[in-house]
C-alpha positions in Angstrom: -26.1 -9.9 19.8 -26.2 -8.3 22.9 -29.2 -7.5 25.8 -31.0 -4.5 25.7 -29.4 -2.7 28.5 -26.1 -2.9 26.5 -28.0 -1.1 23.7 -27.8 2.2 26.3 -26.0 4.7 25.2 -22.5 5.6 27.0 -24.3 9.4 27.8 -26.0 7.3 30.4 -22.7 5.6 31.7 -21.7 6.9 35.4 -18.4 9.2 34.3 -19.3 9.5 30.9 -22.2 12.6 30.7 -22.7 14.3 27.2 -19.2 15.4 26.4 -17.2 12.9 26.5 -20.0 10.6 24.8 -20.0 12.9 22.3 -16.5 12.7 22.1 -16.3 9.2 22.3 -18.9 8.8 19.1 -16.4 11.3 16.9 -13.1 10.1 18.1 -14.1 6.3 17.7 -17.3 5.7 16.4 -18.8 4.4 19.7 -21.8 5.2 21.8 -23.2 2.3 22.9 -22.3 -0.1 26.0 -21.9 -2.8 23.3 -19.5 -0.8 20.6 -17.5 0.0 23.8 -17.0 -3.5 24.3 -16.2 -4.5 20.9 -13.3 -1.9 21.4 -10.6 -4.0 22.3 -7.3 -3.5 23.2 -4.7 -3.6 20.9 -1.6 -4.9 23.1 -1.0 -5.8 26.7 1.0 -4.7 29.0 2.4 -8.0 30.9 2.1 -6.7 34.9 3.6 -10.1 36.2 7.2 -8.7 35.2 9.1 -6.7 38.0 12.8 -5.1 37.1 15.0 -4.2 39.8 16.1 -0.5 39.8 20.1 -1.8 38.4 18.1 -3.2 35.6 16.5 -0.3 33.9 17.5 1.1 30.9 16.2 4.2 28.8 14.6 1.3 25.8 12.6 -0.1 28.0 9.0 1.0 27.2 7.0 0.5 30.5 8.4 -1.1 33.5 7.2 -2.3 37.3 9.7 -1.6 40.4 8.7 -2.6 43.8 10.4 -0.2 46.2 9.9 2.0 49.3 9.9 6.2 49.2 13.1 6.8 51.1 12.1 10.8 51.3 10.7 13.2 49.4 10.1 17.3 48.6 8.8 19.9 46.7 11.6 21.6 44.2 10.9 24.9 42.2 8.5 27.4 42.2 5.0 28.7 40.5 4.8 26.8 37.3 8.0 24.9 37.5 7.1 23.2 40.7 7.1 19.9 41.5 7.3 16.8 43.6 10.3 14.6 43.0 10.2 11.2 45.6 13.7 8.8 46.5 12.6 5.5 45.4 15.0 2.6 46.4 15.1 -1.3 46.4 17.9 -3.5 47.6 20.2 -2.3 44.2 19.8 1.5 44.4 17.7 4.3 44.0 15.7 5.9 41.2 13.6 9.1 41.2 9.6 9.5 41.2 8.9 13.2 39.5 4.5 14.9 39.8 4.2 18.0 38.2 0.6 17.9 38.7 -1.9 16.9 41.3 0.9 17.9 43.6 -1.4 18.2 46.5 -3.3 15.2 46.5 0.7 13.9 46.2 1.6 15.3 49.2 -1.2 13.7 51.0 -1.4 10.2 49.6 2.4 9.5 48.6 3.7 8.8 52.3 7.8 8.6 53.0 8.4 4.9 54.7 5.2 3.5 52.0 5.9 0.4 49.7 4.5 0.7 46.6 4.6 -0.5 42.6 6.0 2.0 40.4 4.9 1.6 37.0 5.8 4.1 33.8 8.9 4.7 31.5 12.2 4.6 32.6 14.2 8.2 31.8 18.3 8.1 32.4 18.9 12.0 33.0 22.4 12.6 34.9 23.0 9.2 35.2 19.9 9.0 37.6 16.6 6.8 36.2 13.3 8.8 36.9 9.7 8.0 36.1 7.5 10.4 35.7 3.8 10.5 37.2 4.1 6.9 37.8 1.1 4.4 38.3 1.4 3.6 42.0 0.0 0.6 43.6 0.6 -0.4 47.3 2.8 -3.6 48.3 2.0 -6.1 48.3 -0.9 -6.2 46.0 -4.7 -6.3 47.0 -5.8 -10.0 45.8 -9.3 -9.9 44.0 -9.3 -6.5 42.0 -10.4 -6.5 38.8 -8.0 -3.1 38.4 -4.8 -4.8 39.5 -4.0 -7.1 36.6 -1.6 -10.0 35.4 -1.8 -8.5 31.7 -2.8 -4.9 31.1 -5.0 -4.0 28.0 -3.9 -0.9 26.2 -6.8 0.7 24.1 -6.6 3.1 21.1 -7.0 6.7 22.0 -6.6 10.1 20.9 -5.6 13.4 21.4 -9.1 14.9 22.1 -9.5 12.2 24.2 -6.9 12.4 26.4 -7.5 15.9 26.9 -11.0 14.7 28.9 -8.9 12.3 30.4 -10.1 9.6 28.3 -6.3 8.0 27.6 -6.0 4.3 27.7 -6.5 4.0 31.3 -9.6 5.9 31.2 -11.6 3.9 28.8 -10.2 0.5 30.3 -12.3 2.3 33.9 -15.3 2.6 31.7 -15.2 -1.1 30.1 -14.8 -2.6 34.0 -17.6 -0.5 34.9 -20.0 -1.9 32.0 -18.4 -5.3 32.3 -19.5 -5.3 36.4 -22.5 -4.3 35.6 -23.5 -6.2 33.2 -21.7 -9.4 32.5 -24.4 -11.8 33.0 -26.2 -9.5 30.1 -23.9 -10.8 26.9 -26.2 -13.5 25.2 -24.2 -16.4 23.8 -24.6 -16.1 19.6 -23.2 -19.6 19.0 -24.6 -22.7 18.6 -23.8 -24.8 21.3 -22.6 -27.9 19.3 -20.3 -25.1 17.6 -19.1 -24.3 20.9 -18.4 -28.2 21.6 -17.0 -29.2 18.2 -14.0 -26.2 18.4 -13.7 -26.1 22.5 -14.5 -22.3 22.5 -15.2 -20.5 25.7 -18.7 -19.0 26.4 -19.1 -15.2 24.7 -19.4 -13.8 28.4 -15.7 -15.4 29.1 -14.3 -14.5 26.1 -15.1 -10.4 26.6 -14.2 -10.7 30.2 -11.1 -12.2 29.7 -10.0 -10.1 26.2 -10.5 -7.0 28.2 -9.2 -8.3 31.7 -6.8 -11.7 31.2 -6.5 -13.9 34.0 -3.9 -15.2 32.5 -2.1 -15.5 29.2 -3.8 -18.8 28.4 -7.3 -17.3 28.8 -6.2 -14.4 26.8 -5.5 -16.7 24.3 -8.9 -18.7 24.3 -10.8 -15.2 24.5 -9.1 -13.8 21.5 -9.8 -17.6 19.4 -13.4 -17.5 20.6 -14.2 -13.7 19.1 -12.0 -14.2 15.7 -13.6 -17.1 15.2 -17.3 -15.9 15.8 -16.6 -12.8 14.0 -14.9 -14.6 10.8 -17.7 -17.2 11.0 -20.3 -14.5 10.9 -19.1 -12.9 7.8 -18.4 -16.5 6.2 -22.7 -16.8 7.1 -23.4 -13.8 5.3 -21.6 -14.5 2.8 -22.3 -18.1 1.5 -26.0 -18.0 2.8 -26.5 -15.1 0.9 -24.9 -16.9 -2.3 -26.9 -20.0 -1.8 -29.9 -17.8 -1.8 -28.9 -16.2 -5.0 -28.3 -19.4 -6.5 -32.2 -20.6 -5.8 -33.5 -17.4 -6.7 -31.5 -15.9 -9.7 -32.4 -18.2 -12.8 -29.6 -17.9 -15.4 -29.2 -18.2 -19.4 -28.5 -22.2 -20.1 -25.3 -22.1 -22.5 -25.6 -25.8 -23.2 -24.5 -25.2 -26.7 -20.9 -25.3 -27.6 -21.7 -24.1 -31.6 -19.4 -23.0 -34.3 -18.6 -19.7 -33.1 -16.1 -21.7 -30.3 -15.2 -24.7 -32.1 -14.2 -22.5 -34.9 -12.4 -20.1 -32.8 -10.5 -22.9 -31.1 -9.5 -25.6 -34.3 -9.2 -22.6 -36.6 -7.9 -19.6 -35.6 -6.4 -19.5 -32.4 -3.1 -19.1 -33.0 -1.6 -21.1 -29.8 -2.3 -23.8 -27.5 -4.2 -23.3 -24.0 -2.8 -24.3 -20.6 -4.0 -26.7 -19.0 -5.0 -24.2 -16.3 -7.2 -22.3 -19.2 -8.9 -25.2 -20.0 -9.7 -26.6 -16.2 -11.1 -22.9 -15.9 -13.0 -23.1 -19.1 -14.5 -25.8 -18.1 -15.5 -24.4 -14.7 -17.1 -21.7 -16.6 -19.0 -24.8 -18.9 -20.4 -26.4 -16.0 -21.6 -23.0 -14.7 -23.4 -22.1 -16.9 -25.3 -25.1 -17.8 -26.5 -25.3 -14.4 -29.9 -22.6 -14.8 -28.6 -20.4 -12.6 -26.7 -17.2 -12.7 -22.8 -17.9 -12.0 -20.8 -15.7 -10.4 -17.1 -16.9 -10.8 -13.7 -14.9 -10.0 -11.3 -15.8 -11.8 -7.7 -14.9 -10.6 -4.4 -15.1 -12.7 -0.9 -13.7 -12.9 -0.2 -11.1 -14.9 0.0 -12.5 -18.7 -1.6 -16.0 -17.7 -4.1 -15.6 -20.3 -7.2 -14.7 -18.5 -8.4 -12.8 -22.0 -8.8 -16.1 -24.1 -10.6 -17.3 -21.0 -12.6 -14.1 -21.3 -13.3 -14.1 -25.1 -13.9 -18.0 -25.2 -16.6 -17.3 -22.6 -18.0 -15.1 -24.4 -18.5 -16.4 -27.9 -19.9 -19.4 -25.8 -22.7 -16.5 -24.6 -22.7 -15.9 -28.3 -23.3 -19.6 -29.7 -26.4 -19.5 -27.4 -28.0 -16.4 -28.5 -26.7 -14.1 -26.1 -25.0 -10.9 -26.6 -21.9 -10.6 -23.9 -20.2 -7.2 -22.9 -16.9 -6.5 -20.8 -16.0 -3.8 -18.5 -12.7 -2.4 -17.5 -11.7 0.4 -15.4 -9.6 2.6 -17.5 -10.0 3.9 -21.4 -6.7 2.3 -21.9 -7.2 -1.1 -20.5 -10.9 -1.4 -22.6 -9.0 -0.4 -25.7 -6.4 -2.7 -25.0 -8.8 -5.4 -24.4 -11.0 -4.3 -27.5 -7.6 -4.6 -29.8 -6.9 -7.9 -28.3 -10.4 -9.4 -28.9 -10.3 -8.1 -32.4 -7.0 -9.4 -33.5 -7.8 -12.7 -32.0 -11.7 -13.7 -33.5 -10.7 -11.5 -36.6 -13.5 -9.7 -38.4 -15.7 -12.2 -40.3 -16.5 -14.3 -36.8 -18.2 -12.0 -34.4 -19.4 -8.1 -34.2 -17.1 -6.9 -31.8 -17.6 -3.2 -30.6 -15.6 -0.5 -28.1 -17.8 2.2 -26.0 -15.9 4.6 -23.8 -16.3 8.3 -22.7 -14.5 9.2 -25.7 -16.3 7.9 -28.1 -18.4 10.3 -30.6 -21.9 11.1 -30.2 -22.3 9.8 -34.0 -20.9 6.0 -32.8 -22.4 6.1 -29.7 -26.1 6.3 -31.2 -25.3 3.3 -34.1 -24.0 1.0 -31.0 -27.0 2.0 -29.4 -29.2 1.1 -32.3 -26.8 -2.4 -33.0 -26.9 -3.5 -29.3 -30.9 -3.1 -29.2 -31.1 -4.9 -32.1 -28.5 -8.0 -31.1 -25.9 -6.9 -34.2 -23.4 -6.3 -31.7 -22.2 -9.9 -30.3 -19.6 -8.4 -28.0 -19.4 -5.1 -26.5 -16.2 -3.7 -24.6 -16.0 -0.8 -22.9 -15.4 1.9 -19.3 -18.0 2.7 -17.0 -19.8 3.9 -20.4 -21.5 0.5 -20.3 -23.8 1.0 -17.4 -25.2 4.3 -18.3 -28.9 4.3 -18.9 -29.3 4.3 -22.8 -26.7 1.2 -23.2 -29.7 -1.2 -23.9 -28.7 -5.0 -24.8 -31.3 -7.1 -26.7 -30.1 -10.4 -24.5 -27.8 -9.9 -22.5 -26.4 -13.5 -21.4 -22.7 -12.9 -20.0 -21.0 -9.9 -18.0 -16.8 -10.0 -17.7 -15.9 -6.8 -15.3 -11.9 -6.3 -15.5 -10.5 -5.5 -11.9 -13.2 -5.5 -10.3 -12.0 -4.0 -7.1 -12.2 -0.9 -9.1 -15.5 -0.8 -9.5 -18.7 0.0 -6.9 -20.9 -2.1 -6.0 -23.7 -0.1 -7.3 -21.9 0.2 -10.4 -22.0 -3.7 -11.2 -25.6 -4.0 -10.3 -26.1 -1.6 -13.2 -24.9 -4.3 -15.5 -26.4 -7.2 -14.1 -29.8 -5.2 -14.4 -29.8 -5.0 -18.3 -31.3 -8.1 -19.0 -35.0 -9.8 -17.9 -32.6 -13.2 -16.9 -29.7 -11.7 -14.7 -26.6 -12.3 -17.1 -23.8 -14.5 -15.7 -20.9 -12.8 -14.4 -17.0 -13.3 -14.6 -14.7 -11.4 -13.0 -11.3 -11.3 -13.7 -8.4 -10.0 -12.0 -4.4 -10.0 -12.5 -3.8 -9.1 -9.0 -3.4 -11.8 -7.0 -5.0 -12.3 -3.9 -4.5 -14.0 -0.8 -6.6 -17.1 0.1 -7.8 -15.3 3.0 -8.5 -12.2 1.6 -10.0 -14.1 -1.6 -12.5 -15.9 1.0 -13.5 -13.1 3.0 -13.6 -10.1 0.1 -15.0 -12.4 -2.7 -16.3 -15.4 -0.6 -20.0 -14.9 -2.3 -18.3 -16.3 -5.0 -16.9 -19.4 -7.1 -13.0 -18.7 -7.5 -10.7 -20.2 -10.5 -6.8 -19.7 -10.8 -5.0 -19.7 -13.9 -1.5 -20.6 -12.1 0.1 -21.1 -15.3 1.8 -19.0 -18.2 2.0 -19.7 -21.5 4.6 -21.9 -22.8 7.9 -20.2 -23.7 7.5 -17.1 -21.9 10.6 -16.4 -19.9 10.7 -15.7 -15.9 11.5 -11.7 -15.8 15.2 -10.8 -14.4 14.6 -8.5 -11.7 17.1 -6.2 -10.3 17.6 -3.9 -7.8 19.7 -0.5 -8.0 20.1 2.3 -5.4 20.5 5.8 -6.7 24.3 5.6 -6.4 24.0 3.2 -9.6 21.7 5.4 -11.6 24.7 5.5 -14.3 25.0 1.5 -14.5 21.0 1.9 -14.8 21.4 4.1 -17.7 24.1 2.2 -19.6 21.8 -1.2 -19.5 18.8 1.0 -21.2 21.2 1.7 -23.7 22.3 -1.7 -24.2 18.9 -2.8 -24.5 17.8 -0.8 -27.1 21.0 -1.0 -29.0 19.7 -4.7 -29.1 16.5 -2.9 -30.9 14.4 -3.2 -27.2 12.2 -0.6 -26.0 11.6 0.5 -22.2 9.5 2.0 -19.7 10.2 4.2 -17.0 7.4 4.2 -14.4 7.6 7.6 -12.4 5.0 7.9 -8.7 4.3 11.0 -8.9 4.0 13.8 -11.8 5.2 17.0 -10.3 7.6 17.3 -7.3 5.4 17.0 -3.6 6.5 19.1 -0.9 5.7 16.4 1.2 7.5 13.4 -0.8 11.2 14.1 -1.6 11.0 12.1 -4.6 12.8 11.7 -8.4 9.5 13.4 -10.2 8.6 12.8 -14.0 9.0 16.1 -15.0 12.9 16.1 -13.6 13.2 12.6 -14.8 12.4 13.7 -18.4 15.0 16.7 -18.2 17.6 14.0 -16.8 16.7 11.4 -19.3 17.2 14.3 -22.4 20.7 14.4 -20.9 21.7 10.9 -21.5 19.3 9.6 -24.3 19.3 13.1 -27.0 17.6 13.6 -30.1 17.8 12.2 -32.9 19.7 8.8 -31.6 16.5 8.4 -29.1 13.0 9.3 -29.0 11.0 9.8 -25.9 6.7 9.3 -25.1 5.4 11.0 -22.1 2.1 9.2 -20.9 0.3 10.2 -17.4 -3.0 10.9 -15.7 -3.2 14.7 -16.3 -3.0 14.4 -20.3 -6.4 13.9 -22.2 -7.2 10.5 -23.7 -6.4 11.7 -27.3 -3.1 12.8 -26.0 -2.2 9.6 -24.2 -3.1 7.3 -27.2 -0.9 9.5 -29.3 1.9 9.0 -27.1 1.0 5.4 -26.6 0.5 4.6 -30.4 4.1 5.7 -31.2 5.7 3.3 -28.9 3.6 0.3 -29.9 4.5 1.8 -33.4 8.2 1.4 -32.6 8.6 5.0 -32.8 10.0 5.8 -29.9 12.5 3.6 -27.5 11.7 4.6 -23.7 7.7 5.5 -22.6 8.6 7.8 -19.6 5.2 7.7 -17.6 2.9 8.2 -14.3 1.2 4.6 -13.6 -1.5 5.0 -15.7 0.3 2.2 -17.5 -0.1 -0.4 -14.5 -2.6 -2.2 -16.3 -3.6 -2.4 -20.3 -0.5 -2.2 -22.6 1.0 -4.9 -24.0 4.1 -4.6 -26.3 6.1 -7.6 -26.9 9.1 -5.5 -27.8 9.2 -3.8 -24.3 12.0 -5.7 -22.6 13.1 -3.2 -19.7 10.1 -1.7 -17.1 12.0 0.4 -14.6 10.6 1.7 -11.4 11.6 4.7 -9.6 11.6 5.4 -6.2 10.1 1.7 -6.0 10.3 1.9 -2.3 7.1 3.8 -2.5 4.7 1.5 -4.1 3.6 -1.4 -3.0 4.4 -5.0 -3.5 1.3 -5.7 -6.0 1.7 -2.9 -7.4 5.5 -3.2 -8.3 4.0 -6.7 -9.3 1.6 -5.4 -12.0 4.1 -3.0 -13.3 6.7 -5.4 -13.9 3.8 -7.6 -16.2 3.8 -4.8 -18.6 7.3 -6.8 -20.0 8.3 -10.1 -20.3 5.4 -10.2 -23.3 7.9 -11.4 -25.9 10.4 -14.3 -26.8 13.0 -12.1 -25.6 14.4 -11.8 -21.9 13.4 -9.6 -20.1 13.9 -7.1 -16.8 12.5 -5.1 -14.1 15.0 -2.5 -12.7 13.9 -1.3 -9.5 14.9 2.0 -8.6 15.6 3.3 -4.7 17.2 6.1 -2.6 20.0 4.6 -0.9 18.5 4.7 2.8 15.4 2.0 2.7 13.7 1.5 5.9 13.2 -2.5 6.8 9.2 -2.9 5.2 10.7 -1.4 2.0 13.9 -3.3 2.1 11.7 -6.5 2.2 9.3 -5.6 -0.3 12.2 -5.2 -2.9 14.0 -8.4 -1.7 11.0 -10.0 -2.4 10.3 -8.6 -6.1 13.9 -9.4 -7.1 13.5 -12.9 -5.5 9.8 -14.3 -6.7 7.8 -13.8 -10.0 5.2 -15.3 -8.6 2.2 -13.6 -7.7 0.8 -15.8 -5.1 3.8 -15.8 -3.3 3.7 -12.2 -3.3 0.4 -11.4 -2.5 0.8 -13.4 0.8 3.7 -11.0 1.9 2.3 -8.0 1.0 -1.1 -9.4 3.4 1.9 -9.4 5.9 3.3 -6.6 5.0 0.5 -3.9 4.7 -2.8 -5.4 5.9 -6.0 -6.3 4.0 -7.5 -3.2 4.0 -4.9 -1.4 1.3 -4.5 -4.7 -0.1 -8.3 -5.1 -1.4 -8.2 -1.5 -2.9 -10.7 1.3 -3.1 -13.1 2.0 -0.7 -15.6 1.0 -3.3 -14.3 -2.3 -2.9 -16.4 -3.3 0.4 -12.8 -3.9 2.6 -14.4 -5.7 5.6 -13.4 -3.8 8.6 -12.4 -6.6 11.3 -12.3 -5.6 15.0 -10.6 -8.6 16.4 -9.3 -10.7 13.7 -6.4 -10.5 11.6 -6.5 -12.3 8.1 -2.4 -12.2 7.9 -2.3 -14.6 10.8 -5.9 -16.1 11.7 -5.8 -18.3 8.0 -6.4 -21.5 9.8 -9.3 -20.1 12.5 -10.7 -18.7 9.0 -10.9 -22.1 7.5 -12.6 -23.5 10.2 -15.0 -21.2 10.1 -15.9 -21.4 6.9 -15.7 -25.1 6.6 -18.0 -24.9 9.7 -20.5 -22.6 7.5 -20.5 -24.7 4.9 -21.2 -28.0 6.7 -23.9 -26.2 8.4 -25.9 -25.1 5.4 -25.1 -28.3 3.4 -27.4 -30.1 6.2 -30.0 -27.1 7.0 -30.0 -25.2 4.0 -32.4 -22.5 4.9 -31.4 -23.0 8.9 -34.7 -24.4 10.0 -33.5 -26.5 12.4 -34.1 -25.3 15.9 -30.3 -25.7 16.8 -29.6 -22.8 14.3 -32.4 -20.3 15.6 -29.6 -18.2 16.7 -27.8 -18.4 13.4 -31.2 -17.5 11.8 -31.9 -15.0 13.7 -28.9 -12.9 13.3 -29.4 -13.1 9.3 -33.1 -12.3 9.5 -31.7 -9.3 11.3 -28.4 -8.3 9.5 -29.8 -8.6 6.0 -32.7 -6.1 7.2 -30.1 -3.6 7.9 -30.2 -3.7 11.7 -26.8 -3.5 13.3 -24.9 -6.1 14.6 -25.1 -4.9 17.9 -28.5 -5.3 18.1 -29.3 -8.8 18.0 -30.0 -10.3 21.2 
């Protein structure tokens, strides 16, 4: 996307030499002309503002005075000397301190001089100072790139700035490329693009991102390179899908047979939403169409989405295919597994669980029943992809959270069968439209934005620690009612780091207040073995015990209508999707239900909100959006197996509508030159050709 001589590397760059482009490579990942450019600043510093010396005050962060040096002198000695300078404008006088380069000072700084003082304002003595202060001369040079109306301020570091490589040291180096080679950055959109949106050139956007003329070009600099860089990834994405969709043939499930229709008139013990069955049908449609579909499908926390599953898969089962479904955790695919079972009961499918934990003995007889297509539906961990898992026709994949998963590790799946299966993926956290488009825009989204009828909106209350007792006294009312609760703990032992209320001191506290034999207690976290756990677990499904005191290994995966109360301690600490999918663990039942969140009594403002907004919304959507806000895409989308798209210039929590445009642009685009033939989109071939053989993005010219 750029010429060749912006392919050189920064060791070649006048001021740079091998240090410091070694540094420059381990600090920030760059070491090209080009990845220097694509390092843009991350504020500006408006130079257009001048404050009079009676109008400083110590919370200002950087200011401009215009002033003259009224006298100056060298105070101290050895390594306490320095220079301090008399600055004064018509309202009074403010001091200029050097501790270093106090000769070249002496020379340059001249008494009688006007001059710009730039820094931060410090009130010591009731005198303002700035120390080693950017000086200009007054009035201002016209025509210097240097001298600027809004200053960029670039990310550094500490190594950096110790070779002098601060802010104002890589802006030197970006002029110096951009003077040099301006005329050198190739323009990667098509010019009717261009027209359609009234974007500036590429060459105007970088000059003016790095050096504004002006807020307004600012502006039109930073539209231009979201919206090329969003549209890019939009290109990749749905070309790439369309691709798939011509070249991966997939099962034809055009047979709706008795395994469904006896499933739905017969044993189904409650009616669909009307979101199930629009998604349902999706799913229909999909795959009748020959090839392989690859739907998301999205839905609150206890929407359903495991009828939608199952139904999809005893669809893959009416038409000869076997159908398997993946989850993350042992608990989740044996709650899953449980859930299937007691739905289809036994006489209608073979439905089978394989997980790390189960015995060599099982293991071989699924083996043997998958290869020989007894085994209709097959649930189970990361146990499914290994090797020896062999299906005899494999027609339909479900993968549970995918965002836990690797990329790799799907592929695994989808590569058990001669036809690729279709996939569904499900998820119960929410995700923003923008994210959704972006993380999973390869692929066909559905929304189940509807719960079941007659479940009740959880009540969800916030108490600091000062209320702990009023916490513990509506526990005991609930289970006086014959409720059972969770307590949800972040961490399991106490971190020297995290002053937190630890599951291990929450147990001993608990023991205080709830005592054998009126109340009995399961511990649950990451640390115990699986046999353990589902011990534990068992007993509380069992009724056998009235609070489950655990890590948040229960986020996802148990379901027990009884559980009315899910209280979160220090809740400040998790975040808001998080809180969201722990609070799904109740409201299962008939009965009301609530989510007590626990905090210190200090909350900074970002934790404040995100508990205001639990206690104010059950919807997921809703909160998705703000945690976007909130915390950013990247912790948002999960793991780093999850492929979070890094974005240099863009910002998905405010760019939604230059996102849409750029993906409606995409899709108008291929819906009239599917395989971009057309010479107009050369440049849009061209940088796929390029990008999907693995050569950077920097490199396309």
């Amino acid at each position: 996307m750029f010429a060749n001589n912006l392919d050189t590397l920064l060791v070649y760059l006048k001021g740079v030499g091998p240090k410091r482009a070694e540094l420059l490579q381990k600090e920030l990942g760059v070491s090209t002309y080009a990845q220097l450019l694509e390092h843009f600043p991350f504020r500006y510093i408006d130079r257009t503002r001048f404050y009079k010396i009676n109008q400083l005050n110590p919370d200002l962060p950087l200011v401009q005075v215009i002033g003259k040096i009224i006298g100056k002198e060298t105070v101290g000695d050895k390594q306490k000397k320095r220079i301090v300078a008399k600055f004064a404008d018509d309202t009074g006088v403010m001091e200029l301190v050097w501790f270093q380069s106090l000769k070249w000072v002496d020379e340059h700084i001249v008494k009688g001089g006007a001059y710009i003082a730039f820094g931060k304002p410090v009130l010591f003595n009731g005198t303002f100072s700035i120390s080693h202060p950017e000086l200009e001369n007054y009035p201002r040079q016209q025509g210097l790139t240097g001298n600027l109306t809004l200053q960029p301020i670039y990310n550094s570091t500490e190594k950096l700035k110790k070779s002098f490589l601060d802010s104002k040291g890589i802006q030197k180096l970006i002029q110096l490329i951009l003077e040099l080679h301006i005329n050198e950055i190739r323009e990667t959109l098509p010019g009717y693009v261009l027209e359609k949106y009234r974007l500036i050139s590429r060459k105007d956007a970088y000059r003016h991102i790095h050096f504004p003329a002006s807020a307004a070009m600012l502006q039109q600099a930073q539209r231009r390179l979201k919206f090329e860089e969003l549209f890019f990834i939009q290109l990749q994405l749905l070309y790439n899908k369309q691709i798939n969709s011509l070249k991966f043939k997939g099962a034809v499930f055009n047979n709706v047979g008795k395994k469904v229709n006896k499933f739905y008139n017969e044993i189904l013990p409650f009616d669909l939403t009307n979101a199930q069955k629009r998604v349902i049908k999706e799913i229909r449609i999909d795959t009748q169409r020959g090839a392989q579909m690859n739907r998301l499908v999205q839905g609150d926390v206890g929407s359903g989405k495991t009828v939608v599953a199952l139904m999809s898969m005893l669809l893959a089962n009416d038409n000869g295919c076997q159908a398997c479904m993946m989850a993350p955790t042992e608990i989740l695919a044996r709650q899953h597994y449980q859930s299937v079972v007691d739905l289809v009961k036994d006489d209608l499918v073979n439905v089978a669980i394989l997980t790390g934990s189960t015995t060599k003995k099982q293991r071989t007889l699924i083996h043997q029943q998958l290869e020989k297509g007894e085994i209709d539906i097959l649930i189970g961990t990361h146990a499914l992809i290994e090797d020896k898992v062999q299906f005899k026709n494999l027609g339909l994949v479900v993968i549970d959270e995918q965002h836990r998963f690797g990329v790799e590790q799907r592929a695994k799946l989808w590569r058990k069968n001669n036809i690729p299966p279709h996939i569904l993926v499900m998820t119960a956290t929410p995700i923003p439209r923008t994210l959704a488009m972006t993380l999973y825009g390869d692929l066909d989204v559905s929304v189940i934005d509807e719960l079941p009828a007659g479940r009740k909106p959880i009540d969800t209350r916030h108490f600091y620690e000062s209320q702990r007792l009023r916490m513990f006294g509506f526990m005991k009312q609930e289970i006086a009612k014959g409720r059972q609760v969770y307590i949800v703990y972040p961490l399991i032992k106490e971190s020297e780091k995290l002053d937190l209320l630890h599951l291990e001191a929450g147990i001993e506290q608990l023991s205080y207040q709830f005592s054998q034999p009126d109340y009995q207690i399961s511990i649950v976290h990451g640390k115990m073995s699986n046999t353990d756990k589902q011990f534990e677990m068992q007993r509380f499904i069992e009724g056998k015990t009235q609070i489950m005191v655990a890590t948040t290994v229960i986020e996802v995966g148990v379901n027990v209508p009884n559980a009315s109360v899910m209280v979160i301690e220090n809740a400040e600490r998790f975040g808001l999707s998080q809180l969201h999918q722990l609070r799904g663990r109740v409201g299962r039942g008939a009965e009301q239900s609530f989510c007590i969140l626990m905090s210190g009594n200090k909350l900074n403002p970002t934790s404040k909100q995100r508990l205001e907004t639990m206690v104010r919304t059950n919807n997921g959507f809703e909160i998705s959006e703000v945690d976007l806000q909130l915390r950013g895409p990247g912790d948002i989308s999960g793991t780093q197996q999850s492929g979070t798209i890094e974005l240099k210039v863009a910002d998905l929590a405010h760019d939604q509508v230059i996102l849409q445009e750029a993906r409606n642009t995409v899709i108008e685009i291929l819906n009239e030159d599917q395989l971009l033939d057309k010479p107009e989109n050369n440049l849009l071939k061209n940088y796929l050709h390029r990008k999907n053989q693995g050569i950077s993005f920097d490199k396309i010219s």
